[in-house]
C-alpha positions as CSV (number, residue, x, y, z in Angstrom):
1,X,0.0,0.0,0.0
2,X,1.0,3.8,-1.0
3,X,1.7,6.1,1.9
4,X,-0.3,9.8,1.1
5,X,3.3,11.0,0.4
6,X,3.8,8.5,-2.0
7,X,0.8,8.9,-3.9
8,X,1.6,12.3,-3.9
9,X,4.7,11.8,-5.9
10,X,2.9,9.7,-8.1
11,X,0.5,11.9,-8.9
12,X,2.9,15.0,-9.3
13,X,5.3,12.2,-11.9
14,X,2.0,11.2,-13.6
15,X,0.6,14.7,-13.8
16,X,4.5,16.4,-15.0
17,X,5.0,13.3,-18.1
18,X,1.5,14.0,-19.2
19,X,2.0,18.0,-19.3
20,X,6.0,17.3,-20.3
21,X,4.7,14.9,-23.6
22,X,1.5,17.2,-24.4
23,X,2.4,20.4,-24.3
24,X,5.3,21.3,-26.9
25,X,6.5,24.9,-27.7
26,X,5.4,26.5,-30.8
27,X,7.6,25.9,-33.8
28,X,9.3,29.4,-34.7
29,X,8.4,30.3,-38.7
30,X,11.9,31.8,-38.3
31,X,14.5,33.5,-36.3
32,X,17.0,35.9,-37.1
33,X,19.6,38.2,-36.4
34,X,19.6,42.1,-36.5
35,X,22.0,44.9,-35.3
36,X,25.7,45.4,-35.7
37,X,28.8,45.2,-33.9
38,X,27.8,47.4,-31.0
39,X,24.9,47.2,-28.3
40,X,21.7,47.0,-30.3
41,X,18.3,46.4,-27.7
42,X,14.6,45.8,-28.9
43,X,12.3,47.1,-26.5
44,X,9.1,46.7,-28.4
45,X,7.2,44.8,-31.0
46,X,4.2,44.8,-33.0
47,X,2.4,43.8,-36.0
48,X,1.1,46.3,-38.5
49,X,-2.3,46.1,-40.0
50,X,-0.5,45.2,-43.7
51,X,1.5,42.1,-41.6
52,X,5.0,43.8,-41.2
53,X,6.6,43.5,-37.8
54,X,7.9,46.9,-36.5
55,X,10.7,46.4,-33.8
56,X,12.0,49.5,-31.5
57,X,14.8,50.2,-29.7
58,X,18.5,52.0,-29.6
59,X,21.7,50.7,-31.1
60,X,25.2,52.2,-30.9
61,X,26.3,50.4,-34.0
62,X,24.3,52.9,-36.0
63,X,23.1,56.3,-35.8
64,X,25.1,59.6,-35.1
65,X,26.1,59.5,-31.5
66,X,26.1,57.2,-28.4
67,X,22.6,55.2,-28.0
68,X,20.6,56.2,-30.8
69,X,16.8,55.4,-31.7
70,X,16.6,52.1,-34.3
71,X,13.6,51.4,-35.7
72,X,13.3,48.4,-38.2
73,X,10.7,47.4,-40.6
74,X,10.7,43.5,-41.5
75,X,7.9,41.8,-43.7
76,X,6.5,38.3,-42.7
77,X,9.4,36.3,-43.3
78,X,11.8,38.6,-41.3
79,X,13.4,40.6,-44.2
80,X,14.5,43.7,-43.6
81,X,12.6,46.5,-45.6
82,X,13.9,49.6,-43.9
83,X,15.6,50.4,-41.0
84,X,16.1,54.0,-39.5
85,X,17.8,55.7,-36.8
86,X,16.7,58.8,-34.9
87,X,19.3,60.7,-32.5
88,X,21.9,62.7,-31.9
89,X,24.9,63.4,-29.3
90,X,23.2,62.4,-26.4
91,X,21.6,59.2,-25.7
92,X,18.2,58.2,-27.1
93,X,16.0,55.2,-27.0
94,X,12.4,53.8,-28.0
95,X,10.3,51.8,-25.5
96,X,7.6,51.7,-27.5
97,X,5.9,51.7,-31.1
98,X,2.1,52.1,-32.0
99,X,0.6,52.1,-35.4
100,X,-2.2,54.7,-35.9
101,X,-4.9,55.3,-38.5
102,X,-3.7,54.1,-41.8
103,X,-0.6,52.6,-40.6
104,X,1.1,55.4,-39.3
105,X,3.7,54.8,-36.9
């Protein structure tokens, strides 16, 4: 016969190879790199009404000065179709990105 603490453990094994077999993490449709050389951070993402992905955040590989703005724009498949900094001497940085009416950032 099972002591409580026992069939506790056995419940716990039982209940973490059903969850550990059943749930799998989505697939990725792809991954990829972006920056350069330097410190680049994204601090926000979204999806535009068209499907393009706009990322947000600051780089010091690009741009005129220390930590400058970096905003990418990447179609479905993660291709870059522009990519623009904003900034000057002094440090800048995006936390966040909205789209407006008609896909306006």
């Amino acid at each position: 016969m099972l002591s409580n603490f026992s069939r506790l453990h056995l419940f716990c094994l039982v209940v973490f190879l059903f969850f550990g077999i059943v749930t799998v993490p989505p697939a990725s449709a792809w991954s990829k790199l972006y920056g350069g050389s330097g410190w680049d951070y994204a601090h926000a993402v979204i999806e535009t009404s068209s499907g393009d992905i706009i990322v947000a955040g600051k780089t010091n590989s690009f741009g005129a000065g220390k930590d400058d703005i970096l905003i990418l724009r990447l179609d479905a498949e993660g291709n870059i179709k522009w990519q623009k900094t904003y900034g000057g001497t002094e440090f800048k940085v995006a936390w966040s990105v909205v789209e407006a009416a008609m896909g306006i950032l």
